[in-house]
Predicted model as a PDB file, atoms N, CA, C, CB and O in Angstrom, pLDDT in the B-factor column:
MODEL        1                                                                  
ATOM      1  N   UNK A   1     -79.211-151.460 201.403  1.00 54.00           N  
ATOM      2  CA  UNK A   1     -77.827-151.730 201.066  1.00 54.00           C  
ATOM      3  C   UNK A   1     -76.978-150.580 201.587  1.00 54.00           C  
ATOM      4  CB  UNK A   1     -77.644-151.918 199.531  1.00 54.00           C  
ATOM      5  O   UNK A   1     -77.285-149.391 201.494  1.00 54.00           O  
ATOM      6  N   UNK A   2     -75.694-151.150 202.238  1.00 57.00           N  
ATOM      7  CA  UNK A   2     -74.884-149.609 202.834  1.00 57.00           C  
ATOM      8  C   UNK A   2     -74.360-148.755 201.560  1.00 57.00           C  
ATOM      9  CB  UNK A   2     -73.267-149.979 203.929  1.00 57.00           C  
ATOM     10  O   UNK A   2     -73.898-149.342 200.581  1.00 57.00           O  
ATOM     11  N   UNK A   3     -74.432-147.643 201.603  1.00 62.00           N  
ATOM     12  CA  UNK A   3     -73.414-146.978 200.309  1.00 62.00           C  
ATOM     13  C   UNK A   3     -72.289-147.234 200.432  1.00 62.00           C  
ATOM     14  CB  UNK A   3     -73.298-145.541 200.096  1.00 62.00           C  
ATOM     15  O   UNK A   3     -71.720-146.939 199.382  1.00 62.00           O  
ATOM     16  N   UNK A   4     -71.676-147.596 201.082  1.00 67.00           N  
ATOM     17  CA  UNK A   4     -69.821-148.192 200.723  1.00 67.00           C  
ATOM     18  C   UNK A   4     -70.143-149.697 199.515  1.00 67.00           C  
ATOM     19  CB  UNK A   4     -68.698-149.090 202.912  1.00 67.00           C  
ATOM     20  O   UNK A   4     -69.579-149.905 198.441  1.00 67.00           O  
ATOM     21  N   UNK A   5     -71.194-150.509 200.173  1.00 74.00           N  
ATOM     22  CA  UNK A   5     -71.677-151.317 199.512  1.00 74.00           C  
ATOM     23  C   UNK A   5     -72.377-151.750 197.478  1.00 74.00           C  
ATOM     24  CB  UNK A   5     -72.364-151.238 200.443  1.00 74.00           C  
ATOM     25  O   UNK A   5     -72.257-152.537 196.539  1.00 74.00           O  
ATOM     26  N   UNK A   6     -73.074-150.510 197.949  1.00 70.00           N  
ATOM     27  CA  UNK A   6     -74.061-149.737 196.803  1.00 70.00           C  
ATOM     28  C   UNK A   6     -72.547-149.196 195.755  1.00 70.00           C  
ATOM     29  CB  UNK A   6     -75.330-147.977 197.713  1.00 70.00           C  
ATOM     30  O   UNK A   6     -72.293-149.863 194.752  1.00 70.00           O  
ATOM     31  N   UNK A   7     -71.701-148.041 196.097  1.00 76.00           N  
ATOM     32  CA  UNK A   7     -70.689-147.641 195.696  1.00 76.00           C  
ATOM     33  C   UNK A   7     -69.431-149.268 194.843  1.00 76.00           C  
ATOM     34  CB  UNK A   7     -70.216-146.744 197.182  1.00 76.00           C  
ATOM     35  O   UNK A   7     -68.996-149.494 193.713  1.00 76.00           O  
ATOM     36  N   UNK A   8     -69.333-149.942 196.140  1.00 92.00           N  
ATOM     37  CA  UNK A   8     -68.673-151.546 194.954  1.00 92.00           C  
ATOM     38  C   UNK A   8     -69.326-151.610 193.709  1.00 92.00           C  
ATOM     39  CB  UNK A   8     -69.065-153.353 195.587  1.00 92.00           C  
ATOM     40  O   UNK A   8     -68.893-151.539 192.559  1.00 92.00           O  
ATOM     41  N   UNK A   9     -70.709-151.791 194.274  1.00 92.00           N  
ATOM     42  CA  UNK A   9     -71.513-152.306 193.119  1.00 92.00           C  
ATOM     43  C   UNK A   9     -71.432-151.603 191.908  1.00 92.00           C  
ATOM     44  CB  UNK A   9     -72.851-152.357 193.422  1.00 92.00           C  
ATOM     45  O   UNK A   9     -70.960-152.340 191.043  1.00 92.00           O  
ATOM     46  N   UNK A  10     -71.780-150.129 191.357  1.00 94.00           N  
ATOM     47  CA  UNK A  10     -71.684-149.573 190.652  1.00 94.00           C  
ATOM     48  C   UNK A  10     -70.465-149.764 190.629  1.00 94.00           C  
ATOM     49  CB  UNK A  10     -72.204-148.653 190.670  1.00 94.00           C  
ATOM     50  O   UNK A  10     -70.594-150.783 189.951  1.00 94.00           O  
ATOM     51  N   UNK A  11     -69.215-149.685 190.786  1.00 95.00           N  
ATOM     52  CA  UNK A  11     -67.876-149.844 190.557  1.00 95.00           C  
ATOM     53  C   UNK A  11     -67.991-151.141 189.639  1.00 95.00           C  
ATOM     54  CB  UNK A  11     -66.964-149.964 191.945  1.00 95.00           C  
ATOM     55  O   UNK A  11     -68.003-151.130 188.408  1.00 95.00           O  
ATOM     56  N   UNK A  12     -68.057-152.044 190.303  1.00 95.00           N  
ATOM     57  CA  UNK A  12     -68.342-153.282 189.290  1.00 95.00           C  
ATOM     58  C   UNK A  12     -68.866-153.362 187.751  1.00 95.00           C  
ATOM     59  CB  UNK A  12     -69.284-153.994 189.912  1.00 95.00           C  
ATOM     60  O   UNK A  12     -68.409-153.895 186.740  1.00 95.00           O  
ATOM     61  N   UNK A  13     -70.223-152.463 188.074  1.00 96.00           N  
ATOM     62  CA  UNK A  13     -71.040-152.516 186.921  1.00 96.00           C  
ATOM     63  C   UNK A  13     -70.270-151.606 186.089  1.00 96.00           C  
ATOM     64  CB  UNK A  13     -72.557-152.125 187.125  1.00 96.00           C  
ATOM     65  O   UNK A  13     -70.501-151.878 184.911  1.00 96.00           O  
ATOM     66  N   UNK A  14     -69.260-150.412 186.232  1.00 96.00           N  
ATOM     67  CA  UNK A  14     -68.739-149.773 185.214  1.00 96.00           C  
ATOM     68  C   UNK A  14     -67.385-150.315 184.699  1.00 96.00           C  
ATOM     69  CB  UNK A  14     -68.663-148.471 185.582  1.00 96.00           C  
ATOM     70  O   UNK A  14     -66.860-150.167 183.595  1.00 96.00           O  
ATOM     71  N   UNK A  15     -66.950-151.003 185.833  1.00 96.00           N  
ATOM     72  CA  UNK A  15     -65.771-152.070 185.010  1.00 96.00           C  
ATOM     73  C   UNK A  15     -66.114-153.117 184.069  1.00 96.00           C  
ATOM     74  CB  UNK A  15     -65.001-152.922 185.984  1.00 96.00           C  
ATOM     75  O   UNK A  15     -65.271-153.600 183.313  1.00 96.00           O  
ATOM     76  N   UNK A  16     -67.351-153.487 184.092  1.00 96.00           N  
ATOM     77  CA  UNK A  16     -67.974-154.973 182.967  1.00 96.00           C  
ATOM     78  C   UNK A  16     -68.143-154.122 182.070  1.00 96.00           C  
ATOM     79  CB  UNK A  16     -69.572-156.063 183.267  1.00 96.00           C  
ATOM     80  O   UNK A  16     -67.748-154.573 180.994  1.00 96.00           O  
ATOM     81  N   UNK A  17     -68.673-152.765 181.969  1.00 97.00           N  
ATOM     82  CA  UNK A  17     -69.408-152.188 180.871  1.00 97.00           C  
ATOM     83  C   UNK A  17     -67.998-151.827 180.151  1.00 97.00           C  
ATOM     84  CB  UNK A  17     -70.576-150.845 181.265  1.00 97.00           C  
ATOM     85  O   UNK A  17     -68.018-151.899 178.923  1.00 97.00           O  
ATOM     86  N   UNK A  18     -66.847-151.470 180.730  1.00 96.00           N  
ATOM     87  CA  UNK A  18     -66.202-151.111 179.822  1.00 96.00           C  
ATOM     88  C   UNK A  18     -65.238-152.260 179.172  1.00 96.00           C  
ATOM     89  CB  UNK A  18     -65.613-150.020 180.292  1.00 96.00           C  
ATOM     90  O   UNK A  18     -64.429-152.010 178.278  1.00 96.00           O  
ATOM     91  N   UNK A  19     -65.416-153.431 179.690  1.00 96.00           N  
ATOM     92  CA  UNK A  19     -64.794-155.032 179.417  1.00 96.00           C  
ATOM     93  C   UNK A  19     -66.041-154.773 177.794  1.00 96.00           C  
ATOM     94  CB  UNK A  19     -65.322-156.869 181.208  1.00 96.00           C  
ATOM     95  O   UNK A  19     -65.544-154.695 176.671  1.00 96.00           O  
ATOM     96  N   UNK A  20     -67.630-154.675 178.011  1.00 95.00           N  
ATOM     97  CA  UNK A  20     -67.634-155.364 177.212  1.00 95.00           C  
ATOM     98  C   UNK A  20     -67.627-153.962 175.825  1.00 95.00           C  
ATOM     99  CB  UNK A  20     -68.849-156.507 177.508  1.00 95.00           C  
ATOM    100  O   UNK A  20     -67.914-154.248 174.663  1.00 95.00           O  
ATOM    101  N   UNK A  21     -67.378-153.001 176.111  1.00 96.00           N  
ATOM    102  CA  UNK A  21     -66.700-151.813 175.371  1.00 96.00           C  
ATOM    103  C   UNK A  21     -65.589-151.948 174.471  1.00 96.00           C  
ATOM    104  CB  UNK A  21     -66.234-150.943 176.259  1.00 96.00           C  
ATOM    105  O   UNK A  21     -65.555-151.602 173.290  1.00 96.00           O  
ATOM    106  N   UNK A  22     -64.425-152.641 175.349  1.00 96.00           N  
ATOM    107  CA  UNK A  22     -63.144-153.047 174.814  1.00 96.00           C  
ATOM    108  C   UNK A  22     -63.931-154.384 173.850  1.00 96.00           C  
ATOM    109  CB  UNK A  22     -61.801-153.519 176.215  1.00 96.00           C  
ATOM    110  O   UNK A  22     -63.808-154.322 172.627  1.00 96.00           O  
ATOM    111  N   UNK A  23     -64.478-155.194 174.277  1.00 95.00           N  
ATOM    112  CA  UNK A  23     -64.627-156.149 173.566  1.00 95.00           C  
ATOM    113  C   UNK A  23     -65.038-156.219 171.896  1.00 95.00           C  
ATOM    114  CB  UNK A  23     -65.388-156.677 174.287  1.00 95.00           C  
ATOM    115  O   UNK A  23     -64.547-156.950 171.036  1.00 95.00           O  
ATOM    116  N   UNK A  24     -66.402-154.919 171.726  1.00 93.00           N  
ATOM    117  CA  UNK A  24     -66.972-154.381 170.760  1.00 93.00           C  
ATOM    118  C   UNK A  24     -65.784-153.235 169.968  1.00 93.00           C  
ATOM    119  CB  UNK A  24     -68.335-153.762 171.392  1.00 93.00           C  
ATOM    120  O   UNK A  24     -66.159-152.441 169.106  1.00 93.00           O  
ATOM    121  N   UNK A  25     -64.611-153.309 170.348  1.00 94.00           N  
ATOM    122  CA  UNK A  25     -63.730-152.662 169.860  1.00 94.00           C  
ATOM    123  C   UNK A  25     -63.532-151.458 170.035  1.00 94.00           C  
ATOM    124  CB  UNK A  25     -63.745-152.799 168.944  1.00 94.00           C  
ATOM    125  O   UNK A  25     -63.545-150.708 169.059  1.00 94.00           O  
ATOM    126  N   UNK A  26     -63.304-150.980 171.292  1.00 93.00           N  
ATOM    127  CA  UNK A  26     -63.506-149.457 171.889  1.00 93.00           C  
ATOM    128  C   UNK A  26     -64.507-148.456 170.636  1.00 93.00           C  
ATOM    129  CB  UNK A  26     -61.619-148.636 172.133  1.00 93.00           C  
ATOM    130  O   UNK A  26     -63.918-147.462 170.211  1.00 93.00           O  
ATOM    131  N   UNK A  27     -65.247-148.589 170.351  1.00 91.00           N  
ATOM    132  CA  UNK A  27     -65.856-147.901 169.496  1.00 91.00           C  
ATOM    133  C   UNK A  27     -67.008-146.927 170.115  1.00 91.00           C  
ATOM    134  CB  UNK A  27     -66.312-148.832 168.559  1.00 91.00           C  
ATOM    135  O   UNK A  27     -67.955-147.381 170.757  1.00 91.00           O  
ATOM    136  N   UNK A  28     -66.798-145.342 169.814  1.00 91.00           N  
ATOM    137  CA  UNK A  28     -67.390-144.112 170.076  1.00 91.00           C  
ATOM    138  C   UNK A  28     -68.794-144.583 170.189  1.00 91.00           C  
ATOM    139  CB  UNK A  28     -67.121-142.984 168.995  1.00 91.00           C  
ATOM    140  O   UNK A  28     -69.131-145.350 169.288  1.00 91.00           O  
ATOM    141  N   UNK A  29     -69.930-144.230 171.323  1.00 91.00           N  
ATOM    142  CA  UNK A  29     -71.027-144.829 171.154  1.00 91.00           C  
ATOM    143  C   UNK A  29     -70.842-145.996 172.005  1.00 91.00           C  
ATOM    144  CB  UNK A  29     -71.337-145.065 169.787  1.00 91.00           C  
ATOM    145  O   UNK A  29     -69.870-146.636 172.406  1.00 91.00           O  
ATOM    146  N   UNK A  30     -72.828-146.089 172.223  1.00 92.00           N  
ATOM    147  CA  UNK A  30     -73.442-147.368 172.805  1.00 92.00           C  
ATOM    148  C   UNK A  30     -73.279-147.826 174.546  1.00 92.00           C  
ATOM    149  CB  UNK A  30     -72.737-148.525 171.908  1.00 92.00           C  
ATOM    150  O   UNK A  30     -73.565-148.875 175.122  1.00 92.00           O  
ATOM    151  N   UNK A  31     -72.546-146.211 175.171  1.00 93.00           N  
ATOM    152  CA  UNK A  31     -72.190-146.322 176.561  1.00 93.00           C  
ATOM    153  C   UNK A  31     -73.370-146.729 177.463  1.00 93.00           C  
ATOM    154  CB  UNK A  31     -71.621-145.024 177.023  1.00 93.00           C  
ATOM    155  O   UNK A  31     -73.202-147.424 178.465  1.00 93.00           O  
ATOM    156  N   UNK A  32     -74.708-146.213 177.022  1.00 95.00           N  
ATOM    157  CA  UNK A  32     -75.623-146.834 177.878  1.00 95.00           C  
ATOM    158  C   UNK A  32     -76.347-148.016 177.303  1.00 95.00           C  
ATOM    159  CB  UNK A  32     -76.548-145.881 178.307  1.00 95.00           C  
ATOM    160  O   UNK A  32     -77.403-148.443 177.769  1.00 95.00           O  
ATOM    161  N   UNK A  33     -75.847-148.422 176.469  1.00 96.00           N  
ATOM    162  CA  UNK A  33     -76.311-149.845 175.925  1.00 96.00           C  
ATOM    163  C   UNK A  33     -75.237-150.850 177.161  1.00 96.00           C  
ATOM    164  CB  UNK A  33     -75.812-150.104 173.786  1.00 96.00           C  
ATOM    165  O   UNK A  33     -75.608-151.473 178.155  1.00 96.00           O  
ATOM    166  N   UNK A  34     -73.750-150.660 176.553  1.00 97.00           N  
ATOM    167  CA  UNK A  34     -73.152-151.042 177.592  1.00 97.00           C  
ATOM    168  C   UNK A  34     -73.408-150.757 179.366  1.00 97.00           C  
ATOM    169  CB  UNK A  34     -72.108-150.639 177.180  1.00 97.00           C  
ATOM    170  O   UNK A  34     -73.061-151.625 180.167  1.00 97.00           O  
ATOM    171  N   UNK A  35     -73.826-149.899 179.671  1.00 96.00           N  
ATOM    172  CA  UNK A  35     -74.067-150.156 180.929  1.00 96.00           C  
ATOM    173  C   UNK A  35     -75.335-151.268 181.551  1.00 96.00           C  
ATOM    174  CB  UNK A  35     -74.240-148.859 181.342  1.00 96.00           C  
ATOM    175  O   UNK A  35     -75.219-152.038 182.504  1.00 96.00           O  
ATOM    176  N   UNK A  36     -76.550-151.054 180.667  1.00 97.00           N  
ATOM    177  CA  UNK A  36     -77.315-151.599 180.567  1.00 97.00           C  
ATOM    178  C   UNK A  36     -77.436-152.832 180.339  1.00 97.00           C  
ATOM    179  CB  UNK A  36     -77.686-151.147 180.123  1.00 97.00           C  
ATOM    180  O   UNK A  36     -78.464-153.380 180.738  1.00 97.00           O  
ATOM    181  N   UNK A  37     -76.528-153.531 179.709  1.00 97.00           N  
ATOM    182  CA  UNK A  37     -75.754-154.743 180.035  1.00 97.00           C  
ATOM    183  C   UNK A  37     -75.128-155.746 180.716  1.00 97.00           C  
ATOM    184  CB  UNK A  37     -75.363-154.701 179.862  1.00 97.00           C  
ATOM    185  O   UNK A  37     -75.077-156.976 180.758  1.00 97.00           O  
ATOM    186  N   UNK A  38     -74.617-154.663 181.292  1.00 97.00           N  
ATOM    187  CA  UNK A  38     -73.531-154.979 182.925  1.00 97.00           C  
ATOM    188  C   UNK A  38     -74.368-155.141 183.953  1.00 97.00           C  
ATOM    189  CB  UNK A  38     -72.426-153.623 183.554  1.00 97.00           C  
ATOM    190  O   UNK A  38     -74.411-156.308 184.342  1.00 97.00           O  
ATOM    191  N   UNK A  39     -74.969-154.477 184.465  1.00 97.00           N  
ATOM    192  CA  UNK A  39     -76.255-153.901 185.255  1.00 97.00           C  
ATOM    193  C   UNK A  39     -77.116-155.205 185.090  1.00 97.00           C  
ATOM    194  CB  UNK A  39     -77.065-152.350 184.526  1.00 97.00           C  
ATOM    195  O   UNK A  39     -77.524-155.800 186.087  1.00 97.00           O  
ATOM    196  N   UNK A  40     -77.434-155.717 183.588  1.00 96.00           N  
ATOM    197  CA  UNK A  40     -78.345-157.303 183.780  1.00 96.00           C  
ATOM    198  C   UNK A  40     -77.571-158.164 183.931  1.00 96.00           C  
ATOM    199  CB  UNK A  40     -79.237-157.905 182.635  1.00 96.00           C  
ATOM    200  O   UNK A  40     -78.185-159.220 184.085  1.00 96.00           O  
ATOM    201  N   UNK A  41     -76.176-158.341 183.986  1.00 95.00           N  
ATOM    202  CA  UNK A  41     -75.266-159.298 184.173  1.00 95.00           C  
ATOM    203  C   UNK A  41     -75.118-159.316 185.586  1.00 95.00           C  
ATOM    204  CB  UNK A  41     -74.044-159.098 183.442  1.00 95.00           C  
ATOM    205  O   UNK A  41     -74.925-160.271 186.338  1.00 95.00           O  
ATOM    206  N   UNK A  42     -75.252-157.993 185.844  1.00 93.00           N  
ATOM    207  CA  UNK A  42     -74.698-158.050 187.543  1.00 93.00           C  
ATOM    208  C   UNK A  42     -76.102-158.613 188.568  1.00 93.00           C  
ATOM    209  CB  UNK A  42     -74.147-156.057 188.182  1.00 93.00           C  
ATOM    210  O   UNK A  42     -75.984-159.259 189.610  1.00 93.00           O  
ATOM    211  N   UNK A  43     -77.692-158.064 187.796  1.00 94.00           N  
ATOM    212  CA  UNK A  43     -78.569-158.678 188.502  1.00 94.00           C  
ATOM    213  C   UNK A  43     -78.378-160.106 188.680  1.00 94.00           C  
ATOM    214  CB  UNK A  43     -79.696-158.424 188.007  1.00 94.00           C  
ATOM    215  O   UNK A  43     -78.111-160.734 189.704  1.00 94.00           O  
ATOM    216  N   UNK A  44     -78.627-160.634 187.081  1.00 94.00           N  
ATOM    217  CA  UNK A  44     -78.550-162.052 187.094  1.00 94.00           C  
ATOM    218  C   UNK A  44     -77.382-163.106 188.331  1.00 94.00           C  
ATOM    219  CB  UNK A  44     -78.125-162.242 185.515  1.00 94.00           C  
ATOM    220  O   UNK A  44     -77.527-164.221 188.831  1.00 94.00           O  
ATOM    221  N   UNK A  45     -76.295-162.079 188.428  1.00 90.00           N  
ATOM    222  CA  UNK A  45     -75.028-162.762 188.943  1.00 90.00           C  
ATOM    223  C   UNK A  45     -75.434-162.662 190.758  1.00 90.00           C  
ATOM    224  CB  UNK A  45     -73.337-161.741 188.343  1.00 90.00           C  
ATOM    225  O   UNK A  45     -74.912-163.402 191.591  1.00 90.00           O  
ATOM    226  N   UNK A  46     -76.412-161.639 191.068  1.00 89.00           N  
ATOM    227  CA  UNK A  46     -76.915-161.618 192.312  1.00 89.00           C  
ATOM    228  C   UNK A  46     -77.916-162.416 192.762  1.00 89.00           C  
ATOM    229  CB  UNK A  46     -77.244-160.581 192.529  1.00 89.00           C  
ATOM    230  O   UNK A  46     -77.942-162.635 193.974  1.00 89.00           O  
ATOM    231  N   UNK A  47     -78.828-162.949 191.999  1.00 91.00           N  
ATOM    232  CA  UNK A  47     -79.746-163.323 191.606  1.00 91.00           C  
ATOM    233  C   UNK A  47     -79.753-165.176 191.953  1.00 91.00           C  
ATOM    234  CB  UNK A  47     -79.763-162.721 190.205  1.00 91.00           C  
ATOM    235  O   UNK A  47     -80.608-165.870 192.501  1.00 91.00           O  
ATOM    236  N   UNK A  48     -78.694-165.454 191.485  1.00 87.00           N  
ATOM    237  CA  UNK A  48     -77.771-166.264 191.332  1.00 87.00           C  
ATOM    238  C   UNK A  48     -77.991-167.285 190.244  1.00 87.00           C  
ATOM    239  CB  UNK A  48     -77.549-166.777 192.485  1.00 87.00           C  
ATOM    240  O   UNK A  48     -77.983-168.507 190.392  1.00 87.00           O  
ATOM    241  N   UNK A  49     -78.210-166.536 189.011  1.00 73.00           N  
ATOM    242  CA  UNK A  49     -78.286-167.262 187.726  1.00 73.00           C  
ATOM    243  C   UNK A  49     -77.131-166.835 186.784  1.00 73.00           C  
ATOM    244  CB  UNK A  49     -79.671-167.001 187.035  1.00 73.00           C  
ATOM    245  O   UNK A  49     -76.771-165.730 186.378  1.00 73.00           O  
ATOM    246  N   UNK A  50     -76.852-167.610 186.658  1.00 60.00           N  
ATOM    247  CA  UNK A  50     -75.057-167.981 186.144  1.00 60.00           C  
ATOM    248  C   UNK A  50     -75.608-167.316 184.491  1.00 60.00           C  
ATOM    249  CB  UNK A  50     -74.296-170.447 186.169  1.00 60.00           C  
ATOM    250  O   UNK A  50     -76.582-167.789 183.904  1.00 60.00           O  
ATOM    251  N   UNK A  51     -74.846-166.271 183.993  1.00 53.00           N  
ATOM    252  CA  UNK A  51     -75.183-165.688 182.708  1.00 53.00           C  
ATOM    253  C   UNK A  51     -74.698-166.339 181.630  1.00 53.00           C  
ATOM    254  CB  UNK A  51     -74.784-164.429 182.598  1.00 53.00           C  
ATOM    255  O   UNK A  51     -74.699-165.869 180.493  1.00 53.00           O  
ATOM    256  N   UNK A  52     -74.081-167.913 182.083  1.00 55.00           N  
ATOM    257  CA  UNK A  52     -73.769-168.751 181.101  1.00 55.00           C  
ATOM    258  C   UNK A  52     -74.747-169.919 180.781  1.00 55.00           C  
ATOM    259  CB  UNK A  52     -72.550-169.214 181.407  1.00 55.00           C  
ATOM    260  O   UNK A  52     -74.581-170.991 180.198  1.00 55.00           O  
ATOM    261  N   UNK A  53     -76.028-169.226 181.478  1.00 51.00           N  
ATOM    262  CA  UNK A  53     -77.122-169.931 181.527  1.00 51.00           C  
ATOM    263  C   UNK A  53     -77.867-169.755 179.987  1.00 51.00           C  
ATOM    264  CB  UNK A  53     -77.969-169.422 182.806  1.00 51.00           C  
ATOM    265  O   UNK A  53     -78.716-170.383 179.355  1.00 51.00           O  
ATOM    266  N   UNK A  54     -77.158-168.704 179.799  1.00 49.00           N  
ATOM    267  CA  UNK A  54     -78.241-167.621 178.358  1.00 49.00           C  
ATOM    268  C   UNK A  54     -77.507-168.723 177.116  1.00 49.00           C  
ATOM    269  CB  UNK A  54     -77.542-165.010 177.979  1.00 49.00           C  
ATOM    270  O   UNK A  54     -76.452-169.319 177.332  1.00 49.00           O  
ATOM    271  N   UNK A  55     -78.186-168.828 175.991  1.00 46.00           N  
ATOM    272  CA  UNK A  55     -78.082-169.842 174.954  1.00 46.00           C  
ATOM    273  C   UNK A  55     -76.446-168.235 174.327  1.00 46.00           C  
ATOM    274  CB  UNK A  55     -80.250-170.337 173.638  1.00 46.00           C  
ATOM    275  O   UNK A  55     -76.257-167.060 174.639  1.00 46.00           O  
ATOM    276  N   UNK A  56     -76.040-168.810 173.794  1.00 44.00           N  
ATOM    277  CA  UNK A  56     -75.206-168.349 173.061  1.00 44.00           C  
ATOM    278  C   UNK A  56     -75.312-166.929 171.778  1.00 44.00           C  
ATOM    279  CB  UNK A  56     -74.936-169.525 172.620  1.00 44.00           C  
ATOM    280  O   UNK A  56     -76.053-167.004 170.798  1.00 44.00           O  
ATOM    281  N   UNK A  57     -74.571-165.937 172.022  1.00 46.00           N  
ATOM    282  CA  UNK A  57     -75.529-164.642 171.715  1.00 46.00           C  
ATOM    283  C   UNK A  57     -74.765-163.352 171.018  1.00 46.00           C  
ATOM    284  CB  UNK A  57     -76.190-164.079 173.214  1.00 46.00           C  
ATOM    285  O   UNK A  57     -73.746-163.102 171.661  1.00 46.00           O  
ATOM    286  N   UNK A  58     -74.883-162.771 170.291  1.00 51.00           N  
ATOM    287  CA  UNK A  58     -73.839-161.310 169.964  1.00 51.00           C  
ATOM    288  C   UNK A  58     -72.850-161.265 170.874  1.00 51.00           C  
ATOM    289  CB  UNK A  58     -74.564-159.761 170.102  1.00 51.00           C  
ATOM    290  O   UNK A  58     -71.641-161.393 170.677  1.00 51.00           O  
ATOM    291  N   UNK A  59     -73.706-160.986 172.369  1.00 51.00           N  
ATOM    292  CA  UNK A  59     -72.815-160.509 173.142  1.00 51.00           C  
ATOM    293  C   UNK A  59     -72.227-161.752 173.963  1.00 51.00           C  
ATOM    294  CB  UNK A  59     -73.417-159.406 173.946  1.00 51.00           C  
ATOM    295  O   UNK A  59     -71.718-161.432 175.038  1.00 51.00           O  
ATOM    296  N   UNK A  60     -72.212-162.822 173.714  1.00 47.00           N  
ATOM    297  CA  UNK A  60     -71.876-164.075 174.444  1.00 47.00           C  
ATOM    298  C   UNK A  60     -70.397-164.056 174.540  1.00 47.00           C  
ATOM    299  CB  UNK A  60     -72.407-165.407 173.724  1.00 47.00           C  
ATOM    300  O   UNK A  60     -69.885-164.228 173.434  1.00 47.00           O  
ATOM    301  N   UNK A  61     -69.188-163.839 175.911  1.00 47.00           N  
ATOM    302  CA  UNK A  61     -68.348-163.709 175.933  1.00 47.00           C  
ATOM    303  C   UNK A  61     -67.102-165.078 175.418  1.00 47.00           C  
ATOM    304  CB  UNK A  61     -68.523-163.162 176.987  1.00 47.00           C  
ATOM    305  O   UNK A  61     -65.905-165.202 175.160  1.00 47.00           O  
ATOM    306  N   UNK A  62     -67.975-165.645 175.477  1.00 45.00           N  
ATOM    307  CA  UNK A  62     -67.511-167.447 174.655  1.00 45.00           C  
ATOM    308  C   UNK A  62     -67.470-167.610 172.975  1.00 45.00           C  
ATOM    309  CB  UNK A  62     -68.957-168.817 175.097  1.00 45.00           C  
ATOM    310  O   UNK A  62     -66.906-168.478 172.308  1.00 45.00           O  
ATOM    311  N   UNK A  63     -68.296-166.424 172.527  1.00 43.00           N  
ATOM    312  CA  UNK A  63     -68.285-166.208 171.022  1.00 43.00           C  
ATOM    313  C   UNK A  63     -66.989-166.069 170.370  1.00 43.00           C  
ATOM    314  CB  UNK A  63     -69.021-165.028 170.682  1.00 43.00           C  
ATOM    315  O   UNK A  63     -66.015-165.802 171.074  1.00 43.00           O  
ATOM    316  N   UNK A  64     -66.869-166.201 169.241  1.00 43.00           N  
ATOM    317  CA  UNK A  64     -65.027-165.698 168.463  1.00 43.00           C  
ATOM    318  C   UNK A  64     -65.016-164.022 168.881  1.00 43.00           C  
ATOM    319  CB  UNK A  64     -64.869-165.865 165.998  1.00 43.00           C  
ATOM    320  O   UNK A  64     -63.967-163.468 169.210  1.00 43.00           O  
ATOM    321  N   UNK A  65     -66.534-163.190 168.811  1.00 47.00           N  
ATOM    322  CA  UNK A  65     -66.210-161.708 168.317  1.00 47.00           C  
ATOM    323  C   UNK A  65     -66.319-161.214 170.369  1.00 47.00           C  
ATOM    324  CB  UNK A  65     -67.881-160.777 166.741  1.00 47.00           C  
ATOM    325  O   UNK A  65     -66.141-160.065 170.771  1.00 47.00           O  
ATOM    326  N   UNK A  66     -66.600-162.276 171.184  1.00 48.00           N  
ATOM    327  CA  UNK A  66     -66.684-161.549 172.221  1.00 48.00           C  
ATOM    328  C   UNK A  66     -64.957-162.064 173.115  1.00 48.00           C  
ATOM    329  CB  UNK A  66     -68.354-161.945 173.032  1.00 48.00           C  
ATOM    330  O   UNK A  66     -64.889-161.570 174.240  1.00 48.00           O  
ATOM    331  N   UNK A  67     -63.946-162.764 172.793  1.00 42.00           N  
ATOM    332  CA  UNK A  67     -62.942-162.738 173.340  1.00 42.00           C  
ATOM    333  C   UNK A  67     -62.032-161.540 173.766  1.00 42.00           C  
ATOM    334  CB  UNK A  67     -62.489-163.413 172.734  1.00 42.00           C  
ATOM    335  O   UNK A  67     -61.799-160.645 172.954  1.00 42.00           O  
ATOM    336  N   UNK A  68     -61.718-161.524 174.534  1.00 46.00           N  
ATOM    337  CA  UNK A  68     -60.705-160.535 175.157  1.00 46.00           C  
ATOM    338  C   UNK A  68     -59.714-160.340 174.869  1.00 46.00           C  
ATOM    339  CB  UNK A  68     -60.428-160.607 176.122  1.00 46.00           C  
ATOM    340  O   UNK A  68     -58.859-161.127 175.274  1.00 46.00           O  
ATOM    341  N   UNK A  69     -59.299-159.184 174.015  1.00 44.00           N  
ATOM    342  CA  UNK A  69     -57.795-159.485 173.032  1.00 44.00           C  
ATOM    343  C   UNK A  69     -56.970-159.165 175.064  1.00 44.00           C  
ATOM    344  CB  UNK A  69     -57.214-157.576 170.950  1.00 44.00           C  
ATOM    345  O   UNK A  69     -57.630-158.914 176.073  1.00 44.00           O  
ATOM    346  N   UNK A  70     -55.747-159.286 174.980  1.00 40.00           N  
ATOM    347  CA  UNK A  70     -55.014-158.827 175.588  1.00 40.00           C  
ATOM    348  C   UNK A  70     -53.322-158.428 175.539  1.00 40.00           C  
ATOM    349  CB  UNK A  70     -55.359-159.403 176.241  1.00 40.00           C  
ATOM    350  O   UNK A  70     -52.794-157.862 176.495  1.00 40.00           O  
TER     351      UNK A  70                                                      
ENDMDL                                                                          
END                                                                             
């Protein structure tokens, strides 16, 4: 993979992690839980298995507690 390439990617993966950060209510803690997250979202999404494939879950962004205030 080129590093300009490699470099998106991690860019990506630290923008989901902190989507799902905000989501859990900016709360102190759990940064590498959240990354670790993003990172299987982003495999799966390369992968090309749609992460709306997963049955419905804590972290399920379709849940009441996983919506996106804005």
């Amino acid at each position: 993979m080129a590093p300009g390439n490699e470099q998106s990617r991690e860019d990506r993966i630290r923008e989901r992690a902190y989507e799902i950060w905000e989501r859990e209510g900016c709360k102190d803690g759990g940064h590498e839980r959240h990354w670790e997250e993003a990172e299987k979202e982003m495999r799966k999404k390369e992968s090309g298995i749609s992460p709306s494939a997963n049955p419905s879950g804590p972290g399920d962004p379709s849940g009441p507690q996983g919506r996106v205030r804005h």
